[in-house]
C-alpha angles and dihedrals in degrees: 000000000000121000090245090045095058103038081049080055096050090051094053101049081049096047086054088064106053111104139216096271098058105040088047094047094052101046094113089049094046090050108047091034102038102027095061090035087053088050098048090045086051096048107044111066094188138061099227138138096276087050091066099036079068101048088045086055100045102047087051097050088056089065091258088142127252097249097039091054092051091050095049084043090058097052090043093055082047091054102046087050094046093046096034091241119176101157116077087213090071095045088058100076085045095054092051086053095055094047091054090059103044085056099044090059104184100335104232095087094074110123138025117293111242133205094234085189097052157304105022120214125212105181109191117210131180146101118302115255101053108093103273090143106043093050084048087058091042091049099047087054091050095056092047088048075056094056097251129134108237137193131207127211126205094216095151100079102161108056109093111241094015099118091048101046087050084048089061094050091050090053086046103060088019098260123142120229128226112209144147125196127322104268093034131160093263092206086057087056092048084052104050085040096055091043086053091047091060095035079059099029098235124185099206133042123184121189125199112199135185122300098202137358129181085300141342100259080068094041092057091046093050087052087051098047078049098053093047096049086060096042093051085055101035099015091200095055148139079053082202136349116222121210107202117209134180116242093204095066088066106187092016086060097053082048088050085047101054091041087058102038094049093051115026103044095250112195093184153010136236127201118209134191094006087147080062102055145060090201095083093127087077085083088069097054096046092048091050106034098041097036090222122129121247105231092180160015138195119220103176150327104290114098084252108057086081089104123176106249113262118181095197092054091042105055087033092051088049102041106026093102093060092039083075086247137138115234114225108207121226121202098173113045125178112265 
């Protein structure tokens, strides 16, 4: 069996497993990214030089980011010089491949990381605006689906409304939230929140934790006083820190992302309102220019469209259509 055949093969066995929630939630990006790539791929009947200046244009206008297309560009030219390909039909296996790599990083990042001794701490940073609060409130309900008895800490203690809104959430999915006044020392809230998680022997904290100070020297001190008040009471803790960022922004996204991950020890990304944006793409630049896993990615409104990041799913759920393949619809993945 030919080397295109079989790649064609291994797409379509993946494309069989991408469920519902995935292909739904990335319809605007399909539509905008692969629509204009499947043209393209149709239309021209030749790999030259103008071939590749439209892919480059469209993949970063689809907020794939600028370093990370000519990056992808580069590996794609190797690869029609080292197979001998002329037709575009046969580059586009190889462009979903490459985009699944890129994605999967080293593959040993999938999942969230867990305290096996103990009480394990999830601390949430990012601007507000970008859904903190209500992923918070999604991943607390996955982990009691789960059968775990979860916290929740009131860490964000500046934002005008922000306890209440995470009180919400907490009667919502049936958490109780740990919180002080409003203005608060937030490190003072992460204290007294660790002290009542072993009093009741939880197996899941989650922080919340300031979107924005005066500025953001102070932000990112206040996120590293928070981080040594845990680890003086749980030393292996925060178990992993979550930045949130909204798919939507685009660019600005991929900016928000290398600020806080510079700064804040960030272990791991989440995507938000990616069912509401054409600018998906966005994911790909972050996981390959930043190096950080995405944990996470949210596909809708429902308690359920917070869906662990799969890269497979993802591209597949993007490019199975061109890929000549049927896609076989899912409606109860595995969890």
């Amino acid at each position: 069996m030919g080397f295109f055949k079989r790649l064609k093969e291994s797409i379509a066995s993946k494309t069989e497993a991408v469920t519902s929630k995935f292909r739904d939630g990335l319809a605007k990006t399909r539509d905008a990214l692969v629509g204009k790539v499947g043209e393209l791929f149709s239309r021209r009947k030749k790999i030259d030089e103008e071939f590749f200046e439209e892919l480059e244009e469209i993949l970063i206008g689809a907020d794939v980011g600028v370093n990370t297309v000519m990056a992808l560009i580069d590996e794609l030219r190797d690869e029609v010089k080292k197979r001998k390909i002329e037709e575009p039909a046969q580059l586009q296996p190889i462009l979903s491949e490459k985009l699944v790599e890129m994605l999967r990083g080293s593959g040993d990042e999938v999942g969230l990381k867990e305290n096996p001794n103990g009480i394990t701490v999830i601390l949430f940073v990012g601007v507000n605006g970008v859904g903190k609060t209500t992923t918070i409130g999604k991943l607390a309900w996955r982990y009691k689906q789960q059968g775990k008895n979860v916290l929740l800490a009131a860490g964000d203690t500046f934002r005008a409304g922000a306890i209440e809104q995470l009180e919400v959430w907490g009667g919502r999915v049936g958490v109780d939230v740990i919180k002080q006044v409003s203005g608060a020392d937030p490190a003072a809230v992460m204290f007294d929140a660790v002290q009542e998680a072993k009093r009741r022997n939880v197996d899941v904290l989650i922080c919340d934790t300031a979107g924005r100070l005066q500025n953001k020297h102070n932000l990112m001190e206040e996120l590293a006083k928070i981080h040594r008040v845990i680890q003086r009471e749980i030393p292996s803790a925060p178990h992993e820190t979550l930045l949130v960022l909204d798919g939507t922004t685009g660019q600005n996204a991929l900016q928000q992302a290398k600020l806080f991950g510079e700064k804040s020890g960030v272990t791991g990304l989440v995507l938000t309102k990616l069912d509401g944006t054409a600018k998906g793409g966005i994911v790909i630049a972050i996981r390959n220019e930043l190096k950080l896993p995405v944990k996470f990615v949210g596909l809708g409104e429902k308690m359920d469209d917070l869906q662990e990041f799969d890269a497979d799913q993802f591209v597949h759920a993007l490019f199975s259509g061109m890929a000549g393949t049927e896609e076989k619809e899912d409606d109860n993945p595995q969890e």
